[in-house]
Structure formats: structure tokens, C-alpha cells
C-alpha positions in Angstrom: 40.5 18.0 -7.4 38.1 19.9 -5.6 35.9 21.0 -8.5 34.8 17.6 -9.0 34.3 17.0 -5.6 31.9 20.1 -6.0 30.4 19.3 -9.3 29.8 15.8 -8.2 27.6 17.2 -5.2 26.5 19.6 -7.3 24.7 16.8 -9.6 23.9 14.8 -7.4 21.7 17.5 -6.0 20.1 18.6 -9.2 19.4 14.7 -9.8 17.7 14.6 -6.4 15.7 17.7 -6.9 14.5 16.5 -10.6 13.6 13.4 -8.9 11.3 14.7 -6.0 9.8 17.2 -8.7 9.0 14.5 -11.1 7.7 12.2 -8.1 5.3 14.8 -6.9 4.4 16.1 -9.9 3.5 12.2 -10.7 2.1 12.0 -7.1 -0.4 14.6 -8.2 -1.6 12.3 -10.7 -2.1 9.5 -8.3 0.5 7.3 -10.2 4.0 7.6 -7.7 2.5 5.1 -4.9 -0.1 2.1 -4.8 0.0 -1.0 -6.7 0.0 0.5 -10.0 3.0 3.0 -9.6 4.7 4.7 -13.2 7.0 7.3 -11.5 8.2 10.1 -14.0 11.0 10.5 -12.0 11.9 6.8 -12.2 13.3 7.3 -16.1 16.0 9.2 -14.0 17.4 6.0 -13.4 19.6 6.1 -16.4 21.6 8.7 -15.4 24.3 6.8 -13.9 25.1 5.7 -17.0 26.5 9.2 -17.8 28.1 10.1 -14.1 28.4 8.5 -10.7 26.7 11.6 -8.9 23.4 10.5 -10.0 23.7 7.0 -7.4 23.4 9.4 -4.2 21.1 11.6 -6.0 18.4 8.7 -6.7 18.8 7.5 -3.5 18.2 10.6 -1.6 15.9 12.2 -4.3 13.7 8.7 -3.5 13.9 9.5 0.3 12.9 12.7 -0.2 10.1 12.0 -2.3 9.0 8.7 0.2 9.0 11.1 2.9 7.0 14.0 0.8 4.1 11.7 -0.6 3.1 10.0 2.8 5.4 6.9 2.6 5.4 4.5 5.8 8.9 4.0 7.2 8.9 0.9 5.5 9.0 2.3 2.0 10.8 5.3 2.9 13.7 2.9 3.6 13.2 -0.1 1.2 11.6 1.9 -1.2 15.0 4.2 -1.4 17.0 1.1 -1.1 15.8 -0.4 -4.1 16.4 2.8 -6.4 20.0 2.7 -4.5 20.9 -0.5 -5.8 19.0 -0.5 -9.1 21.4 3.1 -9.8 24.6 1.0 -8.6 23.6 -2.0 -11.1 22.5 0.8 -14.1 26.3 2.4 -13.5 27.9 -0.9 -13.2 26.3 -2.1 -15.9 26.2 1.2 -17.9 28.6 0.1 -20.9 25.8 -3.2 -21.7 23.4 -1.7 -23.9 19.5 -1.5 -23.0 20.6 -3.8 -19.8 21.4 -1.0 -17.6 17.9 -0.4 -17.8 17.2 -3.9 -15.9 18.3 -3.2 -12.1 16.3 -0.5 -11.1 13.0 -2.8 -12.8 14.5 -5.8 -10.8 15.3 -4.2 -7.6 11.9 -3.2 -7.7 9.9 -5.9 -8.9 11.9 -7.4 -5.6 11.6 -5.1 -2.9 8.5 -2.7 -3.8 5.8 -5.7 -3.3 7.0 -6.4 0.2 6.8 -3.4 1.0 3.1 -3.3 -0.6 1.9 -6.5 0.8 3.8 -6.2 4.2 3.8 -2.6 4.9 0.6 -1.4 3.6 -1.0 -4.5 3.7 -2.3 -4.9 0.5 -3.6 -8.0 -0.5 -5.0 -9.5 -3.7 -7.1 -12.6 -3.0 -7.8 -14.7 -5.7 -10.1 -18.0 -5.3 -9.1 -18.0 -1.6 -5.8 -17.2 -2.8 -3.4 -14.7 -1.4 -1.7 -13.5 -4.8 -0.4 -9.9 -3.7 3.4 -10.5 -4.2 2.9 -11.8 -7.5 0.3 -9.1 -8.7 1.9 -6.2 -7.4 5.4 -7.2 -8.7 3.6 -7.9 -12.3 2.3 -4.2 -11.7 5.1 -2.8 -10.5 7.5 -4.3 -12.8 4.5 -2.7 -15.8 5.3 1.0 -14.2 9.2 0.4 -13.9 9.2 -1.0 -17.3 7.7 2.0 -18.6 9.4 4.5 -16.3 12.8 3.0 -17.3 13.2 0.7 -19.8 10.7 3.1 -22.5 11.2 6.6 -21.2 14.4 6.4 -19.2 15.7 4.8 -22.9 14.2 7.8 -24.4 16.1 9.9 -21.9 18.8 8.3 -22.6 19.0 9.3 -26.1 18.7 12.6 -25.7 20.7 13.3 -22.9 23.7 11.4 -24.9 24.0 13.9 -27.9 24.9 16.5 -24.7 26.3 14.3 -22.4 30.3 15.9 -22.9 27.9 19.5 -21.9 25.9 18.3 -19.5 28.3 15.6 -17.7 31.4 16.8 -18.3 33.9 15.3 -15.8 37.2 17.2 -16.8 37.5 20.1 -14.7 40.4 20.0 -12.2 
């Protein structure tokens, strides 16, 4: 019993440390904040499809990286919120094929233009027109579907020839 309590925390913290790597390496390139966002680290996302480690390890990878890339408050918390519940409906929904690649888009198509619009204050103004929640969840949702739905699906298929290696849940 206690080796999975350790090799739970123990993936949960290599998720979390891939995932602030990814985001700052991404942060580098000037793509893991703004209104046109494609997180590396995002394709993570997927991994609670293979084990339920990776739910606290998204979340607190995300703080991490919010906190490391000059986040407000705002986005530190909603920001990790959203990846929190898009993991829980990616592990809920891990046996539906391609859709556990929807909640983490969703959650932050949702959240991650409030947070842009209300937080930052970014606005888009078109023909006297205060469009920001729609654009930046059209952008947003663009990043997330790349992060996730293309390269998260390509993660996915290579991490599942190793999954019983890399994952492996029987130790007692």
C-alpha cells in the first residue's frame, strides 16, 4: 500500500516538473501567456488517461508555471483551476476515445478569457464593439486545440505502447 502512495506522488511530481519545463520553455518563445497561448506543456493533459497522479500534477505544475511566467493572481488561480478540472474531465472521461481530449480545451475556452479580458484587461474592440471574450476564447480554444487535441493525441500514442512501463500501477 504504501508504494503507491509513493509512486503516485512520485508522478505526480515528474508531471508537474515536465509541465513547468514545457511552460517555460514555451514561455521563452512568447507563446505560454497572451491571447494567442499554444502551451507545450498543455499536451500533458492527456496523461490522466494513463494514471490519476497526473490530476494534482497539472494542477500544481500550472501553479507553478503561473507563478514562474509573471501570472496575476487571477490567472495563477483560475488559470490552474481550469487545467484542474479539464485533467478530472480527461480521467473521467479517459475510456471515450479522442473526447478526453475535450475538457481541458473547454475548461479553457471558459475560464482563460475571463481571466484575459478581466484580469489583464484585454480588450478587442470591433466597430465600437467590445468582442474580447469571444476572440480570445476563439484563440485560446486555437492553442488548446493544438496543445491537446493534435499533440496531446500524438502523446498519447506514444506514451500507450509503454504505458504497462511507464504507468504501471501494480506494486504493493
Amino acid at each position: 500500500m504504501r508504494n503507491k502512495k509513493v509512486l503516485f506522488a512520485v508522478q505526480a511530481a515528474m508531471i508537474a516538473a515536465l509541465y513547468v519545463v514545457l511552460t517555460y520553455i514555451t514561455n521563452l518563445l512568447g507563446l505560454a501567456s497572451g491571447t494567442i497561448q499554444v502551451r507545450f506543456s498543455e499536451a500533458l493533459c492527456i496523461l490522466p488517461v494513463f494514471t490519476p497522479a497526473a490530476i494534482p500534477g497539472l494542477f500544481i505544475g500550472c501553479l507553478i508555471s503561473n507563478l514562474i511566467t509573471g501570472g496575476i493572481i487571477w490567472d495563477i488561480i483560475f488559470g490552474s483551476i481550469a487545467t484542474l478540472l479539464g485533467a478530472l474531465g480527461t480521467y473521467f472521461l479517459r475510456k471515450k476515445k479522442f473526447v478526453y481530449t475535450l475538457p481541458p480545451v473547454i475548461a479553457n475556452i471558459i475560464i482563460v478569457p475571463l481571466v484575459l479580458r478581466y484580469g489583464y484587461g484585454l480588450t478587442t474592440i470591433y466597430k465600437g464593439v467590445d468582442i474580447s471574450l469571444v476572440f480570445n476564447a476563439v484563440t485560446v480554444g486555437i492553442g488548446e486545440i493544438i496543445s491537446i487535441c493534435v499533440l496531446g493525441s500524438l502523446l498519447k500514442g506514444i506514451l500507450s505502447k509503454y504505458r504497462n512501463v511507464i504507468f504501471k500501477q501494480d506494486e504493493a
